[in-house]
C-alpha positions as CSV (number, residue, x, y, z in Angstrom):
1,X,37.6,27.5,-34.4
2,X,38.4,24.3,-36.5
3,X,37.1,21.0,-34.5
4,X,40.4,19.4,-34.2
5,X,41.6,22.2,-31.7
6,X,38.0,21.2,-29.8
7,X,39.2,17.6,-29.9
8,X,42.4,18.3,-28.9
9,X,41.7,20.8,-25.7
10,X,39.3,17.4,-24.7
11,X,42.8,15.5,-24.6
12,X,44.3,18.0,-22.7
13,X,42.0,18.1,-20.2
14,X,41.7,14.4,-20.0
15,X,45.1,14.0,-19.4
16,X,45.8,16.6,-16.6
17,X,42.6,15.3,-14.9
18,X,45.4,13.9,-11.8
19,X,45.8,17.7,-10.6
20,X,42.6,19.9,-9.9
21,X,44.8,23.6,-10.1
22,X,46.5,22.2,-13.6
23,X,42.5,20.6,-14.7
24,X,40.1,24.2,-13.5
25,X,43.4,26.3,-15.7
26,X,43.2,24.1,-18.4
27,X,39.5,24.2,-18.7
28,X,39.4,28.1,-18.0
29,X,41.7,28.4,-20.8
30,X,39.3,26.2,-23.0
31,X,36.4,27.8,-22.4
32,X,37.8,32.0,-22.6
33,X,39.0,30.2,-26.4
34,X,35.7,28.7,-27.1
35,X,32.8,30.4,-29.4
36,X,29.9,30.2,-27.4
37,X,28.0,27.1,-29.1
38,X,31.4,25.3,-28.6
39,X,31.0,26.6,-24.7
40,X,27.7,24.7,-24.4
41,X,29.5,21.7,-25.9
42,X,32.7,22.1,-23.4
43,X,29.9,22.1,-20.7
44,X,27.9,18.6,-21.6
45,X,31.5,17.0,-22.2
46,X,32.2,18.4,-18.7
47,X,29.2,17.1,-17.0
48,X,30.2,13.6,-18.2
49,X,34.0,13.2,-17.6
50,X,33.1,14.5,-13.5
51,X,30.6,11.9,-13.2
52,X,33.1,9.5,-14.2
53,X,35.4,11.7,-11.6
54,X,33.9,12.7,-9.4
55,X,36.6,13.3,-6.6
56,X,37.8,15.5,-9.8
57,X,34.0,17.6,-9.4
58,X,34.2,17.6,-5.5
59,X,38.1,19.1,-5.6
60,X,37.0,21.8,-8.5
61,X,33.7,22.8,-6.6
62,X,36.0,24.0,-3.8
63,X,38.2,26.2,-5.7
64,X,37.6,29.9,-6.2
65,X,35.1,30.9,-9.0
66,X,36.4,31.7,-12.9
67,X,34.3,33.0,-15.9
68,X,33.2,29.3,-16.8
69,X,31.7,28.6,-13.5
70,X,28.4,27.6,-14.4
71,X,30.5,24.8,-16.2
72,X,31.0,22.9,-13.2
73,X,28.2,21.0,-11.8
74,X,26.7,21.3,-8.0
75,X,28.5,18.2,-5.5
């Protein structure tokens, strides 16, 4: 997968970061798409944009389970 579809799924996350349901789709989207060392990628840029959010990580750790859920760190 070329890297300006990586950087560009980053910008789409970033900007429907104001709605968890829209966010957790988005980012289930991104990482079902990913190849797997782009996966681990998705899951270090992930770690840093919900410490920065972190109401974001609390609303997302209460939402049912999807195939990335190790993605999402422990609140």
């Amino acid at each position: 997968m070329p890297r300006a579809f990586y950087n560009y799924t980053l910008t789409i996350l970033e900007k429907v970061s104001f709605n968890p349901q829209l966010f957790k789709k988005e980012l289930e989207k991104a990482y079902q798409s990913f190849l797997p060392h782009e996966r681990l990628e998705l899951k270090l840029w992930l770690k840093k944009f919900l410490i920065k959010h972190p109401q974001l990580a609390k609303e997302l750790s209460q939402m049912d389970k999807f195939q990335g859920q190790d993605l999402l760190p422990s609140v």
